[in-house]
Every structure is written in structure tokens, then in C-alpha cells.
PyMOL CGO cylinders between C-alpha atoms (Angstrom):
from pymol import cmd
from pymol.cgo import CYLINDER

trace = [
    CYLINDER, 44.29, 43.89, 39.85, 41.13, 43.62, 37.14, 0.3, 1, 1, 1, 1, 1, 1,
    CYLINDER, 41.13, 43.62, 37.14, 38.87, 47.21, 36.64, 0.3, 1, 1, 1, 1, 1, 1,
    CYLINDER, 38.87, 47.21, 36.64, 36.41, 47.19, 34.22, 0.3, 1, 1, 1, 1, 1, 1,
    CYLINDER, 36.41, 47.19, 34.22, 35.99, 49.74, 31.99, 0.3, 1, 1, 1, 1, 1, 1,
    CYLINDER, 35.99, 49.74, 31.99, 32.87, 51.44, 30.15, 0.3, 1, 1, 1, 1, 1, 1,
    CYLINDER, 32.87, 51.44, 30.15, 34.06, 50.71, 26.38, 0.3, 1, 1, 1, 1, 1, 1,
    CYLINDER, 34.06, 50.71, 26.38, 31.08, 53.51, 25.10, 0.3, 1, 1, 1, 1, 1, 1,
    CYLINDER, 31.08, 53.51, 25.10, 32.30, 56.34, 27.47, 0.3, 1, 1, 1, 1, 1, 1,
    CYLINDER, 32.30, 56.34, 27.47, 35.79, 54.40, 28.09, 0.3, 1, 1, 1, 1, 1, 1,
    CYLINDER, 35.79, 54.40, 28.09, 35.22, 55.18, 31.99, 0.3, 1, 1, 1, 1, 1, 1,
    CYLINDER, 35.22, 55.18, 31.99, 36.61, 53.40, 34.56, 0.3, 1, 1, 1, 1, 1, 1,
    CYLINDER, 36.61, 53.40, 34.56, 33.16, 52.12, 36.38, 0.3, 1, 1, 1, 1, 1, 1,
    CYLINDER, 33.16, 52.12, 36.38, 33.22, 51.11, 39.88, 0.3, 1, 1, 1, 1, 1, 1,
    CYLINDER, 33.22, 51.11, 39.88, 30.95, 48.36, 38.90, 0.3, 1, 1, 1, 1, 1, 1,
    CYLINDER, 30.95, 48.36, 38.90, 33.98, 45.36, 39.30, 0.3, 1, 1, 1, 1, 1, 1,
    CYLINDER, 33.98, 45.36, 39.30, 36.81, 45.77, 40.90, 0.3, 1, 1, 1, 1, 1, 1,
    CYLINDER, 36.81, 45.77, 40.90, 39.13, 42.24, 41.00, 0.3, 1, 1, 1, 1, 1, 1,
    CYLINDER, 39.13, 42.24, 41.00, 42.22, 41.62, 43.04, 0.3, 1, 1, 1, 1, 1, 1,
    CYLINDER, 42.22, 41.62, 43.04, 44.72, 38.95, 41.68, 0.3, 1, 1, 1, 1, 1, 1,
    CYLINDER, 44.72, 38.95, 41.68, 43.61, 36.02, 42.95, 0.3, 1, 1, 1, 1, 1, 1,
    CYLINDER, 43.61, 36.02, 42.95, 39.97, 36.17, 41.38, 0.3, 1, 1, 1, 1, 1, 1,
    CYLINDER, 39.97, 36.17, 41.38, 37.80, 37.35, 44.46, 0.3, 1, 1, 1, 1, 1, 1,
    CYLINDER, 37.80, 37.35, 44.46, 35.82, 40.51, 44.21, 0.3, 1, 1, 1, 1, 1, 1,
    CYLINDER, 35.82, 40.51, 44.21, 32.79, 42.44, 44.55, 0.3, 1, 1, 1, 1, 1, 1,
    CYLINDER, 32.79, 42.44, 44.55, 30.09, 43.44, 41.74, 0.3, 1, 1, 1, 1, 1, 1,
    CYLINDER, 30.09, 43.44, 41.74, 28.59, 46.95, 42.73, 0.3, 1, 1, 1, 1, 1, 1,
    CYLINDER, 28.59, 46.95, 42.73, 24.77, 47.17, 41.86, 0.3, 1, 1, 1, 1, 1, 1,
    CYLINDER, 24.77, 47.17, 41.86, 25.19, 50.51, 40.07, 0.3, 1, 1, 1, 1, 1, 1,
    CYLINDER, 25.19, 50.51, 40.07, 25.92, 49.94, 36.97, 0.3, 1, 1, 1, 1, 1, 1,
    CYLINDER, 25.92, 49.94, 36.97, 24.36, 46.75, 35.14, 0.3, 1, 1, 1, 1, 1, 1,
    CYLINDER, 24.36, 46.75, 35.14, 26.44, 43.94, 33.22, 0.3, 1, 1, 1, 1, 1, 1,
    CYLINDER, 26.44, 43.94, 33.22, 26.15, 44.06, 29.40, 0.3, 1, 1, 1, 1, 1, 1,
    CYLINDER, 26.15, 44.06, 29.40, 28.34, 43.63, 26.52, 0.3, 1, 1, 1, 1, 1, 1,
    CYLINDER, 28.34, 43.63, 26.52, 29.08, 47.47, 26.71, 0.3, 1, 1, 1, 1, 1, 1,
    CYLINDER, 29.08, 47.47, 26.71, 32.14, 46.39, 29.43, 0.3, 1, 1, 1, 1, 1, 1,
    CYLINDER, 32.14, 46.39, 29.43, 35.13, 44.41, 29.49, 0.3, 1, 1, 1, 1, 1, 1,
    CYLINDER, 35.13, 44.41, 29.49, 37.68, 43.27, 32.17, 0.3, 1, 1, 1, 1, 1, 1,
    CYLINDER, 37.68, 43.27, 32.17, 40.80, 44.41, 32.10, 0.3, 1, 1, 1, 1, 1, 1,
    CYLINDER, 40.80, 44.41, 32.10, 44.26, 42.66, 34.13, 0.3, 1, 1, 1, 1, 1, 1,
    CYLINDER, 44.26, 42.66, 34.13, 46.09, 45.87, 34.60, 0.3, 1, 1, 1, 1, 1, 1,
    CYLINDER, 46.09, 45.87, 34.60, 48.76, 43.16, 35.20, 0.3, 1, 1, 1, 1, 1, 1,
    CYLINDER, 48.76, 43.16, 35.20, 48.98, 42.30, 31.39, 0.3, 1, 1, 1, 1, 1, 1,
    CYLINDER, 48.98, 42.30, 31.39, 49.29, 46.28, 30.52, 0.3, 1, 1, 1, 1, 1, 1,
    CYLINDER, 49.29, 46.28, 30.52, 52.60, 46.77, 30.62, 0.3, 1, 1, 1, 1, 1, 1,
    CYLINDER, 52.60, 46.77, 30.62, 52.44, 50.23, 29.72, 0.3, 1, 1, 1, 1, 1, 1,
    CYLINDER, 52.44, 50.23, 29.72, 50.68, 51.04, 33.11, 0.3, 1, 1, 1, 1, 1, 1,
    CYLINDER, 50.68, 51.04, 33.11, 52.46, 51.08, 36.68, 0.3, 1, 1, 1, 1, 1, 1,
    CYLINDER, 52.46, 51.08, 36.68, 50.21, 50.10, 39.40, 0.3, 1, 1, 1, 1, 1, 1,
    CYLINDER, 50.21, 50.10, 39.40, 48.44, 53.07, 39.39, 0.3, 1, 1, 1, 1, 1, 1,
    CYLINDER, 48.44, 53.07, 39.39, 47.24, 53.29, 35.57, 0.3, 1, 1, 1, 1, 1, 1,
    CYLINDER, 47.24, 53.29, 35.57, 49.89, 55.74, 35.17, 0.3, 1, 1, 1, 1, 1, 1,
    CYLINDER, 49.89, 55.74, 35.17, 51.37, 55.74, 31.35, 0.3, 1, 1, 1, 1, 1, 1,
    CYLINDER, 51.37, 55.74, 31.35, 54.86, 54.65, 32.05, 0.3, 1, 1, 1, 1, 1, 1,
    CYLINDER, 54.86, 54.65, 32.05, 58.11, 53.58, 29.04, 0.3, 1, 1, 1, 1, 1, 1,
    CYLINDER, 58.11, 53.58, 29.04, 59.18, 49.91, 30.28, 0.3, 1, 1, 1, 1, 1, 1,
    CYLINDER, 59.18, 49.91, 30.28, 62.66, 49.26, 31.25, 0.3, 1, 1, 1, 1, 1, 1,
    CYLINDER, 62.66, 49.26, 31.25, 63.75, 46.76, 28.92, 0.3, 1, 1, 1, 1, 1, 1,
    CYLINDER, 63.75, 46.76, 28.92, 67.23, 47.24, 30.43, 0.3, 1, 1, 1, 1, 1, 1,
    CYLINDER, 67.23, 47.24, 30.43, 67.68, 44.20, 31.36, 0.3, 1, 1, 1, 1, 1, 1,
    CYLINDER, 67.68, 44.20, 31.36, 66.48, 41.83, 28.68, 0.3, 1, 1, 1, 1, 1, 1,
    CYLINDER, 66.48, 41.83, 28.68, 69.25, 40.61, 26.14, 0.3, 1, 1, 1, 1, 1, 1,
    CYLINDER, 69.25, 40.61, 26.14, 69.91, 41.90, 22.98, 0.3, 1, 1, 1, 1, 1, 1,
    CYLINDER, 69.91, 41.90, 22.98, 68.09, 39.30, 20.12, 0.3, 1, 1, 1, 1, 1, 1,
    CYLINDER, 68.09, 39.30, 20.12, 67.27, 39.51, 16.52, 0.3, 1, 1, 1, 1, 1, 1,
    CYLINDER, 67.27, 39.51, 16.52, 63.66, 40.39, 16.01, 0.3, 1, 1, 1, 1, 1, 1,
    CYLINDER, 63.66, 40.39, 16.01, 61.67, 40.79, 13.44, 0.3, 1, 1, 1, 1, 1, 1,
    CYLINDER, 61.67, 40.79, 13.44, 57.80, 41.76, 12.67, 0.3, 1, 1, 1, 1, 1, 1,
    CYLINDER, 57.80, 41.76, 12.67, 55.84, 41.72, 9.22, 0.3, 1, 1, 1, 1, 1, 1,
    CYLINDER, 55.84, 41.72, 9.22, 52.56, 43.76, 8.69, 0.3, 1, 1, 1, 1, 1, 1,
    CYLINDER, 52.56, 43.76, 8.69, 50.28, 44.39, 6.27, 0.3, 1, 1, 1, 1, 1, 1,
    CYLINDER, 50.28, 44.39, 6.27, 48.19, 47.10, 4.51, 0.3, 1, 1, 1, 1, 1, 1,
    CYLINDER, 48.19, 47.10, 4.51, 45.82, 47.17, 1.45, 0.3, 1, 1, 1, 1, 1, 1,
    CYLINDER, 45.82, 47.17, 1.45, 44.71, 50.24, -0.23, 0.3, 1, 1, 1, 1, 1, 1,
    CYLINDER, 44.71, 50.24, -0.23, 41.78, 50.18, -2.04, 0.3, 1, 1, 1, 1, 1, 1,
    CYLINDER, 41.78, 50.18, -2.04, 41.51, 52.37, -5.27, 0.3, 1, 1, 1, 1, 1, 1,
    CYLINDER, 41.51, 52.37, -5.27, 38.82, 53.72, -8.19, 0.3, 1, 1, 1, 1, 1, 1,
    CYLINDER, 38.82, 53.72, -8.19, 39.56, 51.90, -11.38, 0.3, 1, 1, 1, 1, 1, 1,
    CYLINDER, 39.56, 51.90, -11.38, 40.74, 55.36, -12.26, 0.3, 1, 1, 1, 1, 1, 1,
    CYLINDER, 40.74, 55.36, -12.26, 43.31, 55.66, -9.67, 0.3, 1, 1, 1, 1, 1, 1,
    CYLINDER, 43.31, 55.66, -9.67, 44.69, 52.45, -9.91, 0.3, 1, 1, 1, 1, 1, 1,
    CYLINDER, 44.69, 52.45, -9.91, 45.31, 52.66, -13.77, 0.3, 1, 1, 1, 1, 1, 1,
    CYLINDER, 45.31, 52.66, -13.77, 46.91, 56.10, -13.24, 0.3, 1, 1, 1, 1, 1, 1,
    CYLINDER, 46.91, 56.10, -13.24, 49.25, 54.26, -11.00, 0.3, 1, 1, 1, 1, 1, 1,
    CYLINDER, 49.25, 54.26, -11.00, 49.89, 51.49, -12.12, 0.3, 1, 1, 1, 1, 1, 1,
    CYLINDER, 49.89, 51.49, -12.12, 50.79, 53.70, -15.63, 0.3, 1, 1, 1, 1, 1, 1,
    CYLINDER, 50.79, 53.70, -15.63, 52.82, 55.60, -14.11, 0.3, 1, 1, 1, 1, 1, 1,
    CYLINDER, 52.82, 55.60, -14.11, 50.95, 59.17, -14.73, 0.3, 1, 1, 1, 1, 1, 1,
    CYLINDER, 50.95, 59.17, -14.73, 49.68, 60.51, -11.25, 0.3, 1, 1, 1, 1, 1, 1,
    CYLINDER, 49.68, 60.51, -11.25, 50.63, 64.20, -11.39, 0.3, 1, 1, 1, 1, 1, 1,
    CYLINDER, 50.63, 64.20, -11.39, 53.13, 63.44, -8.22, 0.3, 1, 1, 1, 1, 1, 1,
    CYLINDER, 53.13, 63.44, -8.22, 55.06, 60.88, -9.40, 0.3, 1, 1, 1, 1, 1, 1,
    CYLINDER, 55.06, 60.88, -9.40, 55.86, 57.37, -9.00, 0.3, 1, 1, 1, 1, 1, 1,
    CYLINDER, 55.86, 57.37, -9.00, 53.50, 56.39, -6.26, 0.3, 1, 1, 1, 1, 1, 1,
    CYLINDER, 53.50, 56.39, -6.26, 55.23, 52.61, -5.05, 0.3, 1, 1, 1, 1, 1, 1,
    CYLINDER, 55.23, 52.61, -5.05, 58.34, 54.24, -5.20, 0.3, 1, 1, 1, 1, 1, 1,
    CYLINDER, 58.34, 54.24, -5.20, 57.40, 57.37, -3.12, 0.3, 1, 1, 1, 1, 1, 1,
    CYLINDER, 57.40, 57.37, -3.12, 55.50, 55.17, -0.80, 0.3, 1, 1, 1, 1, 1, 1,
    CYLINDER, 55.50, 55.17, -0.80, 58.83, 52.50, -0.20, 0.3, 1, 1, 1, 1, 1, 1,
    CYLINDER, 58.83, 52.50, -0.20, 61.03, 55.38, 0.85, 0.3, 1, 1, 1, 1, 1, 1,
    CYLINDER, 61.03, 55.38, 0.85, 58.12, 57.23, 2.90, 0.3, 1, 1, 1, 1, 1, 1,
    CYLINDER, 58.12, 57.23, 2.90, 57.45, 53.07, 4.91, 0.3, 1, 1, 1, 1, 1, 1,
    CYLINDER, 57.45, 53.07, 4.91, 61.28, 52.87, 5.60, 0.3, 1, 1, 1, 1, 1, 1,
    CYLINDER, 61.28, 52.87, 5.60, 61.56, 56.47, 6.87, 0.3, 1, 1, 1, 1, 1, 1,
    CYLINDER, 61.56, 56.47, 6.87, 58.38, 56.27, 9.20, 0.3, 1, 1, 1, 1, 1, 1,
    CYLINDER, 58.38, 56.27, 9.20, 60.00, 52.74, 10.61, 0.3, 1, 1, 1, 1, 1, 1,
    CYLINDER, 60.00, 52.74, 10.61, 62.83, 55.01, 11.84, 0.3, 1, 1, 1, 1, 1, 1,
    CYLINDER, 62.83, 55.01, 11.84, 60.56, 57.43, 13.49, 0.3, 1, 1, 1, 1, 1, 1,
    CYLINDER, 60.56, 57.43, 13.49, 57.85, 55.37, 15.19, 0.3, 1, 1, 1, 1, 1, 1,
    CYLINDER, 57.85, 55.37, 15.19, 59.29, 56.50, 18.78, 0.3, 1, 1, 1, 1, 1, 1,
    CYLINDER, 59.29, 56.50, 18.78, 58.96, 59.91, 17.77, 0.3, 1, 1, 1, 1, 1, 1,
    CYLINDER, 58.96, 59.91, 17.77, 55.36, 59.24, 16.56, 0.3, 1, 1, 1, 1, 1, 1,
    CYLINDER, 55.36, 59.24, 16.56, 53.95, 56.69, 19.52, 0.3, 1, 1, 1, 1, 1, 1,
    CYLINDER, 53.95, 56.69, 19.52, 54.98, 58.18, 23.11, 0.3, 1, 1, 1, 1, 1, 1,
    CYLINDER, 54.98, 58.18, 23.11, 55.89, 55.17, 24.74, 0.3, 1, 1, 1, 1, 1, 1,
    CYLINDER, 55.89, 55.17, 24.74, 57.95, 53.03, 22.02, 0.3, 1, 1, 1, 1, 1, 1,
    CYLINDER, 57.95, 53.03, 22.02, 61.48, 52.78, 22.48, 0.3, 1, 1, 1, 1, 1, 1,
    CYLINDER, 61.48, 52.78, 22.48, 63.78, 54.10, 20.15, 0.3, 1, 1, 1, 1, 1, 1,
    CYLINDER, 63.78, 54.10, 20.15, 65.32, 51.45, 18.02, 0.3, 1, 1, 1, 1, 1, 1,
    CYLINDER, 65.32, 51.45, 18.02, 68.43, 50.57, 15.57, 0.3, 1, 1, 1, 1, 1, 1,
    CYLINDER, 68.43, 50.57, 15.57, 66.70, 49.67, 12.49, 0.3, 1, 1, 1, 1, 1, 1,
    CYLINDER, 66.70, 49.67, 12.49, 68.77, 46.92, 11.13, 0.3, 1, 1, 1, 1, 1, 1,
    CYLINDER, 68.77, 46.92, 11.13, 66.64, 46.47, 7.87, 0.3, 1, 1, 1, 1, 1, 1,
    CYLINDER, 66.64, 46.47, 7.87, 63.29, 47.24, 6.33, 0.3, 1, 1, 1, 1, 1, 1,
    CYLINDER, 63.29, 47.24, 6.33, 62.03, 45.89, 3.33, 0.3, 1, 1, 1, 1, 1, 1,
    CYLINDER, 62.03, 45.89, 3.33, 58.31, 47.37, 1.45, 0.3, 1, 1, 1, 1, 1, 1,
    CYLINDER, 58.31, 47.37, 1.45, 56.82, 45.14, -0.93, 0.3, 1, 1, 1, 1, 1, 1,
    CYLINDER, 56.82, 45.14, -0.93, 53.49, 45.67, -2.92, 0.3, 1, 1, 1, 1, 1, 1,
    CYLINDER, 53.49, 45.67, -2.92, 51.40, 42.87, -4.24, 0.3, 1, 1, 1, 1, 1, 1,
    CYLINDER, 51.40, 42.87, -4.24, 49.11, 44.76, -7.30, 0.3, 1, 1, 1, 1, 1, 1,
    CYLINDER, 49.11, 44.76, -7.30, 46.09, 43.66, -8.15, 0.3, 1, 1, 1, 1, 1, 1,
    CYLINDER, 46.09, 43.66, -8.15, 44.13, 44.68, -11.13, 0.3, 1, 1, 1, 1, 1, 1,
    CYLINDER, 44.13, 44.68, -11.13, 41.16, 42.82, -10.73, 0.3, 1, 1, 1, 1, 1, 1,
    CYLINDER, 41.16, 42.82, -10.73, 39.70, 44.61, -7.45, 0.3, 1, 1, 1, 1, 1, 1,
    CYLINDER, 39.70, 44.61, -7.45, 42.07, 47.92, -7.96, 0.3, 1, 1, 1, 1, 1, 1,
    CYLINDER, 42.07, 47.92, -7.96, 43.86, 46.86, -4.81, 0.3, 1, 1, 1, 1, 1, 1,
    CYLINDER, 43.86, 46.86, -4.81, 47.03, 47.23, -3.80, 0.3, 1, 1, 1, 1, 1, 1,
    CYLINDER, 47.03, 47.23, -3.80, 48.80, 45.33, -0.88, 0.3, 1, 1, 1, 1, 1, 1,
    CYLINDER, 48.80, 45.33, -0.88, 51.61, 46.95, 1.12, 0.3, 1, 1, 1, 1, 1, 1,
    CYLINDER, 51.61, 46.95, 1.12, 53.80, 44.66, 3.17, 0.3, 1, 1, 1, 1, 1, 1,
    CYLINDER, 53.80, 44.66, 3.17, 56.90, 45.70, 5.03, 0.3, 1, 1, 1, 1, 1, 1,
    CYLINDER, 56.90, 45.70, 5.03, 59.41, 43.38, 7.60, 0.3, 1, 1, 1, 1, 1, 1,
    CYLINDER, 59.41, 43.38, 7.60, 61.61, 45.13, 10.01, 0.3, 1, 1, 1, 1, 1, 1,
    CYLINDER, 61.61, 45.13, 10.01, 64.65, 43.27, 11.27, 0.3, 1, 1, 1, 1, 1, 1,
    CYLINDER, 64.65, 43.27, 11.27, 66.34, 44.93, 14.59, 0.3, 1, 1, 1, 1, 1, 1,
    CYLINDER, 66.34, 44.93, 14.59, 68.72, 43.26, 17.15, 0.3, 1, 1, 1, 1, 1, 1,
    CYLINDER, 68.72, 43.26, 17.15, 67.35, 45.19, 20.40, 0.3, 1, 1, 1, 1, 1, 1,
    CYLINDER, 67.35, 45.19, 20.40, 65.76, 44.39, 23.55, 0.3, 1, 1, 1, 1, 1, 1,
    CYLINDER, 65.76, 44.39, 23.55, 62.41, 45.26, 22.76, 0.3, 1, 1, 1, 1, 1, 1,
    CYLINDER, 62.41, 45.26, 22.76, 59.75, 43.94, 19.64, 0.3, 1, 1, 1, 1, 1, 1,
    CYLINDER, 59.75, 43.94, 19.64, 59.19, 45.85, 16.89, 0.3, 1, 1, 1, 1, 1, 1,
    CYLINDER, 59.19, 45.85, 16.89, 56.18, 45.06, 16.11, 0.3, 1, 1, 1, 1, 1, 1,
    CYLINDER, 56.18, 45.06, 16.11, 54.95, 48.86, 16.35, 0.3, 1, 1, 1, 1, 1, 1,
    CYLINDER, 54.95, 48.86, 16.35, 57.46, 49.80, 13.59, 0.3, 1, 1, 1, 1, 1, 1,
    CYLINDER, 57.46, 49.80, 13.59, 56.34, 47.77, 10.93, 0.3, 1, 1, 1, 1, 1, 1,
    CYLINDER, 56.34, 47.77, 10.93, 52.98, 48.95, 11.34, 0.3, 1, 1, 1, 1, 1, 1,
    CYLINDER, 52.98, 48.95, 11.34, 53.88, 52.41, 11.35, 0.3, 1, 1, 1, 1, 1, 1,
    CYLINDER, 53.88, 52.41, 11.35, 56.09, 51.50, 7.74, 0.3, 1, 1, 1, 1, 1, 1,
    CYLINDER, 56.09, 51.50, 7.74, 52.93, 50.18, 6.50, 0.3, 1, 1, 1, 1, 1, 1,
    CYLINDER, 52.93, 50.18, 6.50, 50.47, 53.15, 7.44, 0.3, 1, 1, 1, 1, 1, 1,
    CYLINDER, 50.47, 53.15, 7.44, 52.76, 55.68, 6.70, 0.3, 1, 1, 1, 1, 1, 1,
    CYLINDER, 52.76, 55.68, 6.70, 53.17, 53.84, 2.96, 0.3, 1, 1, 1, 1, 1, 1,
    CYLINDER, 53.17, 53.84, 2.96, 49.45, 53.20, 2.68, 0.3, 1, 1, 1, 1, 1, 1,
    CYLINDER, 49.45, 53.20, 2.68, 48.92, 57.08, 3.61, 0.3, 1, 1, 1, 1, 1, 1,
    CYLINDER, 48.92, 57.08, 3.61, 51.37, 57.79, 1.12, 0.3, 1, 1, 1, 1, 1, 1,
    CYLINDER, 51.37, 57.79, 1.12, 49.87, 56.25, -1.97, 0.3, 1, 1, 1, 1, 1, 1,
    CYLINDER, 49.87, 56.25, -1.97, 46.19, 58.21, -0.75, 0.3, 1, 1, 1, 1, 1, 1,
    CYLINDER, 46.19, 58.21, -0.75, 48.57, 61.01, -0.72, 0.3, 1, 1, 1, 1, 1, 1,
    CYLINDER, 48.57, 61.01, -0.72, 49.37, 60.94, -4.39, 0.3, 1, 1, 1, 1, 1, 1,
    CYLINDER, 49.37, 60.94, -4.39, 46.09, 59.18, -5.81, 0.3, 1, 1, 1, 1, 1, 1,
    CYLINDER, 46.09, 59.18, -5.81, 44.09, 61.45, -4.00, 0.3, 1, 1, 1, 1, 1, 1,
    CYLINDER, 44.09, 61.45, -4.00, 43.76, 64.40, -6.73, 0.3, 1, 1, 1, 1, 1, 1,
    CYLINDER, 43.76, 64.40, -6.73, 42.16, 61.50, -8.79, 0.3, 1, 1, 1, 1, 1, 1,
    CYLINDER, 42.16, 61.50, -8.79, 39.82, 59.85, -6.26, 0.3, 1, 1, 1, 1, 1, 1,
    CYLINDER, 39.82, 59.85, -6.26, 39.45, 61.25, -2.48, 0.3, 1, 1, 1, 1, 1, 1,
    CYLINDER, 39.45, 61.25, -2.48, 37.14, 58.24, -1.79, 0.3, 1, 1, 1, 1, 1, 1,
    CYLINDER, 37.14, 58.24, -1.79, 40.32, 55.34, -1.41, 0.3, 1, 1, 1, 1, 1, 1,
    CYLINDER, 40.32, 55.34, -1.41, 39.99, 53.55, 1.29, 0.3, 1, 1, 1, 1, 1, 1,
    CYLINDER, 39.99, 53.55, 1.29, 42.67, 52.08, 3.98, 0.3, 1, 1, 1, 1, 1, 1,
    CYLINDER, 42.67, 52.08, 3.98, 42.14, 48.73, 5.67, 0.3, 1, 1, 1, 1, 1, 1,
    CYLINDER, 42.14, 48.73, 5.67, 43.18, 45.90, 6.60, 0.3, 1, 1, 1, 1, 1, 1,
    CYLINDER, 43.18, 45.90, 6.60, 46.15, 47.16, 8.44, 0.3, 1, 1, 1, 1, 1, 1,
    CYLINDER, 46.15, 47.16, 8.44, 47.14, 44.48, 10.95, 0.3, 1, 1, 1, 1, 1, 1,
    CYLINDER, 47.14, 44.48, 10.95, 50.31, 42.26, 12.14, 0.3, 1, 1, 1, 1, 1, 1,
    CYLINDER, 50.31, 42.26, 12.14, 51.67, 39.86, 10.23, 0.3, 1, 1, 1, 1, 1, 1,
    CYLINDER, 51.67, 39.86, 10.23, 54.03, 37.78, 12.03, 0.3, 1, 1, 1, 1, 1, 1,
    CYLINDER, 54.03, 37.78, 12.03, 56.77, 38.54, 14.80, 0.3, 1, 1, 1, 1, 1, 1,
    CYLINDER, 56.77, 38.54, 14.80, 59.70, 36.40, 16.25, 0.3, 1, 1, 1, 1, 1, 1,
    CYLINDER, 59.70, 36.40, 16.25, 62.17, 36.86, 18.64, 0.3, 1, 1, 1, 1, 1, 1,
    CYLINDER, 62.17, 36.86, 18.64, 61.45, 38.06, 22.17, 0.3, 1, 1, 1, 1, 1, 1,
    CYLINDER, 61.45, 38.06, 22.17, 60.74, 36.78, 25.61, 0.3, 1, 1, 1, 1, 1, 1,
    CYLINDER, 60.74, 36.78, 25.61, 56.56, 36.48, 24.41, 0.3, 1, 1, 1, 1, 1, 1,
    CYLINDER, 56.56, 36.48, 24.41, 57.60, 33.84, 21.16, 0.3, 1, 1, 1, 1, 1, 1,
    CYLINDER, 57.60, 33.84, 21.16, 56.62, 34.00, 18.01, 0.3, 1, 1, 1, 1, 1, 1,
    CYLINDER, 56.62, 34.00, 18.01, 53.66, 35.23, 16.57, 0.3, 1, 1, 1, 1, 1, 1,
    CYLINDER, 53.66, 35.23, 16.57, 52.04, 34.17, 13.17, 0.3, 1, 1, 1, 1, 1, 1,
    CYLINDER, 52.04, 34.17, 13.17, 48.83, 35.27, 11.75, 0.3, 1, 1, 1, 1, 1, 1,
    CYLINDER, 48.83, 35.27, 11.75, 48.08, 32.46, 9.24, 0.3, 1, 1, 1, 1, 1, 1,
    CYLINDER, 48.08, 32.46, 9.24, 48.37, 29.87, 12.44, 0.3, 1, 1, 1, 1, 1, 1,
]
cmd.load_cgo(trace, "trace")
């Protein structure tokens, strides 16, 4: 089944509705623009048949290694970034704080997104990539887990919860740091394959 949906008011329209072999009806209600998009509830795995929010039952997949990298930069004042990378922000030693504050969020992303699974964290590593010349700094984080299910979801959550964490203790210096960039690196392992950015 494909609905559209009204990405302004995030309605479901009655404009299109598909059925899974491509036939269909447009409605002359609502006119086509770029303000809709088509989605294949089939692909939402999420969603039962009836757009319901469901938890999948990854029961019976097989246990495999998996593992997902994301990243994060955080961009700093001049100010801010010499404070930390000096090691005098009033709170501490930011990288440091942030590391511990990635891994612990990793191990709490089901508590934090409804419908993740819980998962045995098998390892979780935090790097940051300083650099001076645009008062940047660039979180990464790879979570390792043998599980039935990707975990994708908690190496993003490492990396936002780090990222947070070093506005957290820069903040008293300059409110105006910025967040972006915070996307998926790579991920392997899995009945979808592997996934890689830079490809």
C-alpha cells in the first residue's frame, strides 16, 4: 500500500492512494506539488498494516556482529574552542566528559527512542578530530553489538548525546555553538548489507 502524505501539515491526504501492484486513483482535491511525497507503508517497518507504531520481532533473525559509525561536528567561538582545547572551561575536561556521556547514551538509546530494541553493547569507542583552524570539533563514535537487530540508532544517539555534551560545558562561554552535521557513517552486518557513506 502507497498514501501520500502532506509534508507541510504532515496529513495523510486522500489525494493518492496506491495498492501494491502500482494501480490507483488520483483524487482531484488536493493538487500535485512538491509539498507531497509517496510513501510504501511496505518499506516502514515500524508500521503494521494499519499505520499503527509497532516494535519488530526480530526473533527470528540470527545473532551477527554489527557495527555502525556516525558522526557529529560541533562548531565553536574562537573563544570556546581555546578554552577547551586549554583545558580551562569552568566544568571541566570537556572531550573527556563528552566520551563517557557518548558511551553511556549508546546504552540507553531504547530507553530514549520508543521503538529500538534494547541491545548488549559489545563496544563503543568516541573519537574527536580537533580542528583549530575553523574552531571545529568532530565527534565520531562505532558501536560493535552481536544482536539481531542494527545499531545504527545507537551510534547516533553516542554522538548527539557527546555533541550535546561539549554545548553543555562551552556554553557559559558562547550559547551561540552550533550542532550539525550529525549523520551515519557506515554500518555492516545485517540482513539489509552494508552501508558506507563515502561510496
Amino acid at each position: 500500500m502507497r498514501e501520500w502524505y502532506n509534508m507541510r501539515s504532515r496529513e495523510k491526504g486522500n489525494r493518492v492512494t496506491e495498492n501494491s501492484s502500482g494501480g490507483g486513483t488520483k483524487s482531484d482535491n488536493k493538487k500535485i506539488d512538491n509539498h507531497y511525497v509517496c510513501i510504501d507503508m511496505a518499506e516502514l517497518t515500524h508500521l503494521d498494516d494499519q499505520g499503527a507504531a509497532r516494535m519488530v520481532d526480530v526473533s527470528e533473525k540470527e545473532v551477527t556482529t554489527r557495527r555502525a559509525t556516525a558522526e557529529a561536528l560541533v562548531q565553536l567561538s574562537p573563544n570556546a574552542f581555546a578554552a577547551l582545547q586549554d583545558g580551562t572551561l569552568k566544568k571541566g575536561d570537556a572531550l573527556a566528559v563528552a566520551r563517557v556521556a557518548g558511551i553511556s547514551a549508546a546504552k540507553q538509546t531504547s530507553s530514549l527512542i520508543p521503538l529500538c530494541h534494547p541491545l548488549p553493547i559489545s563496544a563503543a569507542t568516541i573519537d574527536f578530530d580537533v580542528e583549530p583552524q575553523n574552531s571545529v570539533v568532530r565527534i565520531r563514535t562505532t558501536i560493535t553489538i552481536a544482536a539481531r537487530t542494527g545499531v545504527e540508532m545507537e551510534a547516533l544517539t553516542a554522538v548527539s548525546v557527546a555533541a550535546l555534551t561539549i554545548y553543555d560545558m562551552c556554553k557559559a562561554i558562547d550559547k551561540r555553538t552550533t550542532i550539525t552535521q550529525i549523520r551515519l557513517l557506515a554500518k555492516s552486518g545485517g540482513c539489509s548489507g552494508d552501508f558506507n557513506r563515502e561510496e
